[in-house]
C-alpha positions in Angstrom: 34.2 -22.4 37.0 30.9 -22.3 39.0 31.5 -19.4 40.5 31.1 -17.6 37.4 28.0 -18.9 37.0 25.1 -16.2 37.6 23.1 -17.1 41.1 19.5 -15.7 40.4 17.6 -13.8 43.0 13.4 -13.7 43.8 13.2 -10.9 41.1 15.5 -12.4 38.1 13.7 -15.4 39.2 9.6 -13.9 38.8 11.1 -12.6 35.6 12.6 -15.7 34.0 9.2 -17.2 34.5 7.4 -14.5 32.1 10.0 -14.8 29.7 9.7 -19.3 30.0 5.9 -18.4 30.1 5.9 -16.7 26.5 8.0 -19.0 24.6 5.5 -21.4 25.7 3.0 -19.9 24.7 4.6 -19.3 21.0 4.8 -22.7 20.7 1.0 -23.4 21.8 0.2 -20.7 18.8 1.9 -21.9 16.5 -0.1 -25.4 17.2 -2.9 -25.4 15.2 -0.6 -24.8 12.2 2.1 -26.9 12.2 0.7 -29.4 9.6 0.7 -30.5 5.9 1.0 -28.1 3.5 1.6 -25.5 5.9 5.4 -23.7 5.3 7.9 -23.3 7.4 8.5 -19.3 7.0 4.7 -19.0 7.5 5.1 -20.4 11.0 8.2 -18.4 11.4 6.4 -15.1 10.2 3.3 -16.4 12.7 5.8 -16.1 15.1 7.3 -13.0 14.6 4.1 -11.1 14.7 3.0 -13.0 18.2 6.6 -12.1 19.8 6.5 -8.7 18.7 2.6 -7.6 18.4 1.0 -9.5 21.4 3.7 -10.5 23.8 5.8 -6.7 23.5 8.7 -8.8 23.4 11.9 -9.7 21.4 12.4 -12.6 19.2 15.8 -13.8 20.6 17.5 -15.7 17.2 16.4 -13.2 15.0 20.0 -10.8 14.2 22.0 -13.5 16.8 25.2 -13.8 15.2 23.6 -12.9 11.8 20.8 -15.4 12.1 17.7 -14.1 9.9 14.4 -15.8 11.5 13.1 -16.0 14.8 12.2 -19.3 14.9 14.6 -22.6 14.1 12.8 -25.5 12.2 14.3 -28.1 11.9 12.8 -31.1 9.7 13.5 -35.2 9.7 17.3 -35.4 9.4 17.6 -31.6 10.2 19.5 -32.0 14.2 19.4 -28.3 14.8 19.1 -24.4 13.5 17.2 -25.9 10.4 16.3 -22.2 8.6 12.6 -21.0 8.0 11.5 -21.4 4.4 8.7 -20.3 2.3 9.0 -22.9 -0.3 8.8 -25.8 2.5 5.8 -27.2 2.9 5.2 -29.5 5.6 4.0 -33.1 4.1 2.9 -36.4 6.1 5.1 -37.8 7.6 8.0 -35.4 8.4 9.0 -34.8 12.1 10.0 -31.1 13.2 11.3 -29.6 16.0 10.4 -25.7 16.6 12.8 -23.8 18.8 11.6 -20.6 19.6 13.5 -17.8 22.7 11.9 -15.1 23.9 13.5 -12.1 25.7 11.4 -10.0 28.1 12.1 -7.4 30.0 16.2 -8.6 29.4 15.5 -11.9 30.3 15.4 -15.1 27.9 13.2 -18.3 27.9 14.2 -20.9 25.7 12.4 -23.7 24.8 11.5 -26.7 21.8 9.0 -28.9 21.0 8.2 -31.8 18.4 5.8 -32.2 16.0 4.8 -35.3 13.9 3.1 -34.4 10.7 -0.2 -36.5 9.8 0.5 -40.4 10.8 4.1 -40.6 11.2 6.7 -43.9 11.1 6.9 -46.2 14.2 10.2 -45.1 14.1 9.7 -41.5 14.2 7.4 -41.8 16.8 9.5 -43.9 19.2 12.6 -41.4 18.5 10.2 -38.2 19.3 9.1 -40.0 22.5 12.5 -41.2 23.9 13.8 -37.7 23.0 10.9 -36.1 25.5 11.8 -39.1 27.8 15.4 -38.2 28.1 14.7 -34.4 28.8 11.9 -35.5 31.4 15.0 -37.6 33.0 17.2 -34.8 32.8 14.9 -32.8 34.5 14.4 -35.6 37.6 17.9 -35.0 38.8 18.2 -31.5 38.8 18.2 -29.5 42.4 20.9 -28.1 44.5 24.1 -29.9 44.9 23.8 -32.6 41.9 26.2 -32.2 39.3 25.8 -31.9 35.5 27.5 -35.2 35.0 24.1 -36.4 36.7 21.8 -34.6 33.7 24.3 -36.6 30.9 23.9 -39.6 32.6 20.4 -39.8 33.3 19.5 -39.1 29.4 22.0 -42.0 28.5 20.3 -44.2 30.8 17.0 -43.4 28.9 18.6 -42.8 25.0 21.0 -46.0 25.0 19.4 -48.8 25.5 17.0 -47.7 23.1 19.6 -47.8 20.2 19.6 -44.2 19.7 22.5 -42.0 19.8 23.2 -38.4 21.3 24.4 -35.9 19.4 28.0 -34.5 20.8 28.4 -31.1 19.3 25.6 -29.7 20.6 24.5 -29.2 24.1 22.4 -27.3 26.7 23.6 -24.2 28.5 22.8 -21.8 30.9 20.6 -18.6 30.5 19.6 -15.7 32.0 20.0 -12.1 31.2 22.3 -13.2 28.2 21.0 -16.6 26.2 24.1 -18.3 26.2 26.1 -18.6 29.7 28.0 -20.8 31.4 27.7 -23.4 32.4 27.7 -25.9 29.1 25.0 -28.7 30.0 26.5 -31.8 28.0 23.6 -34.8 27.4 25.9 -37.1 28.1 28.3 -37.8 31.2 29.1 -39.8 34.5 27.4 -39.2 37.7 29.1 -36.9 40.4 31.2 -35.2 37.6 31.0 -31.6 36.0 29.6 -28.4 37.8 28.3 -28.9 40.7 24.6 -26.9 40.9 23.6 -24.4 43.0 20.0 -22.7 43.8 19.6 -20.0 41.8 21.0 -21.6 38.1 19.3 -21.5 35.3 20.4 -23.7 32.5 18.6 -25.4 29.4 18.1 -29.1 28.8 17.9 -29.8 25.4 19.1 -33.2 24.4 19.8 -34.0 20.4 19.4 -37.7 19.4 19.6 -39.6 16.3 17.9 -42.4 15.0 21.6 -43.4 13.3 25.3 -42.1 14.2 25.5 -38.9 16.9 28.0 -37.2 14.4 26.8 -34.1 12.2 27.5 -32.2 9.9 26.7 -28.0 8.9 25.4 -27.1 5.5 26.6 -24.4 3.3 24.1 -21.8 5.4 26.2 -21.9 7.9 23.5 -23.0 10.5 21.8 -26.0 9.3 23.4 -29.0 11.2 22.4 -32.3 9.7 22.8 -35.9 10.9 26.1 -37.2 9.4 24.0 -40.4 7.6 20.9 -38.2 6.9 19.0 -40.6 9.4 16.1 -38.6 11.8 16.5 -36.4 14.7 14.7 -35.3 17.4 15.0 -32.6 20.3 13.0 -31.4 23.3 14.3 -28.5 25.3 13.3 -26.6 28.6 14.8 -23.5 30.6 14.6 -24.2 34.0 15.8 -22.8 37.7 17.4 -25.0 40.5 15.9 -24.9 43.7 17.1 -26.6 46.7 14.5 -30.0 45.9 14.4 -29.8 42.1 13.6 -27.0 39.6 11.2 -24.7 38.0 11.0 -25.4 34.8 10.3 -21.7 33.6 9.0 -23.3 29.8 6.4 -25.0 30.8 3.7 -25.7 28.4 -0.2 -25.8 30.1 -0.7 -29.1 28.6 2.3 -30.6 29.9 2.3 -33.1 33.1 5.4 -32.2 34.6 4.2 -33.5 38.5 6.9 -35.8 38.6 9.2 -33.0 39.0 10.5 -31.8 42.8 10.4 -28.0 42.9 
């Protein structure tokens, strides 16, 4: 299986970092506005324009497999592909995650972020937080020669004992010149198992977890994937490359401390 997996040179590389370098960035624009009374297909229209106008780029979700915004937003209960909407406002209190890809120049950077809307629960703060955590841990064991067993288990070891779950249908994957590749980057697993990684890989981390039961469930849209007992979710996710000590991690926002991180 891992042979099929694309090895990046120095020039796929340098180019994976623009494309990382602008979904960042989308989701530093789109900042400011992400709060109460603020809609959802306003951000996603925000977006759009930034992609297209300033960056020259192409909004990745937008026409994939039908899919009509460029951004997901996914609210509270909302795990995943939550749909841009005019008529939803953001009030206090909600929790969203904004997932936003970027292709440039035929290469994708893929990337998601949380956002707590005026105070916020202790609850939704602490299942934001251990979300982050668990991709920050996922990240940590990533270089040459671990195994993706070693990702799963390090975000268990940081979601479990917490009480949280991790969502099962959903997982992380790799990326390149097409957004999704091989291999399939489960956020769950057992050390020294799976796909062994190589220099050169480029995958996403992008662990889903619940505040109640990992199971979900689609809406009628055919995209919207909800938490089975309508409970909160909350998601984090970075593209990044292996490298023989650790990994680039291509997403990067500026305001994000990621010095723990071998590269």
């Amino acid at each position: 299986m891992s042979t099929a997996i694309p090895i990046l040179n120095h020039d796929d590389i340098e180019k994976m970092k623009v494309a990382g370098r602008l979904a960042a960035e989308v989701l530093e624009i789109l900042d400011p506005h992400v709060k109460a009374g603020v809609s959802t297909g306003f951000l996603d229209d925000l977006a759009y324009k930034h992609i297209t106008e300033v960056q020259n780029a192409i909004p990745a979700c937008l026409n994939y497999k039908g899919y009509p915004f460029t951004l997901c937003t996914s609210i509270n209960h909302v795990v995943c592909h939550g749909m841009p909407d005019h008529n939803r406002l953001l009030k206090d209190g909600d929790i969203i995650n904004i997932d936003v890809t970027v292709i440039k120049d035929g290469y994708y950077g893929d990337t998601s972020a949380m956002w707590i809307i005026g105070e916020g629960s202790v609850m939704a703060k602490r299942l934001c937080d251990t979300a982050q955590k668990a991709l920050y841990a996922g990240l940590k064991v990533v270089k040459n020669g671990a195994y993706l067993g070693d990702i799963g288990a390090a975000i268990q070891e940081v979601v479990e004992p917490e009480r949280f779950s991790i969502v099962r249908e959903f997982c992380g994957h790799g990326i390149g010149k097409t957004f999704h590749a091989e291999p399939q980057v489960l956020h769950y697993g057992k050390k020294g198992t799976g796909v062994q990684l190589k220099t050169g890989m480029a995958l996403t981390i992008e662990p889903m977890i619940n505040q109640g039961v990992w199971q979900t469930k689609i809406m009628k849209d055919g995209w919207t994937a909800i938490t089975k007992d309508r409970k909160l979710s909350a998601q984090w996710e970075h593209t990044l490359i292996v490298t023989d000590n650790g990994c680039i991690v291509t997403t990067k926002r500026p305001n994000e401390d990621l010095s723990f991180l071998s590269t």
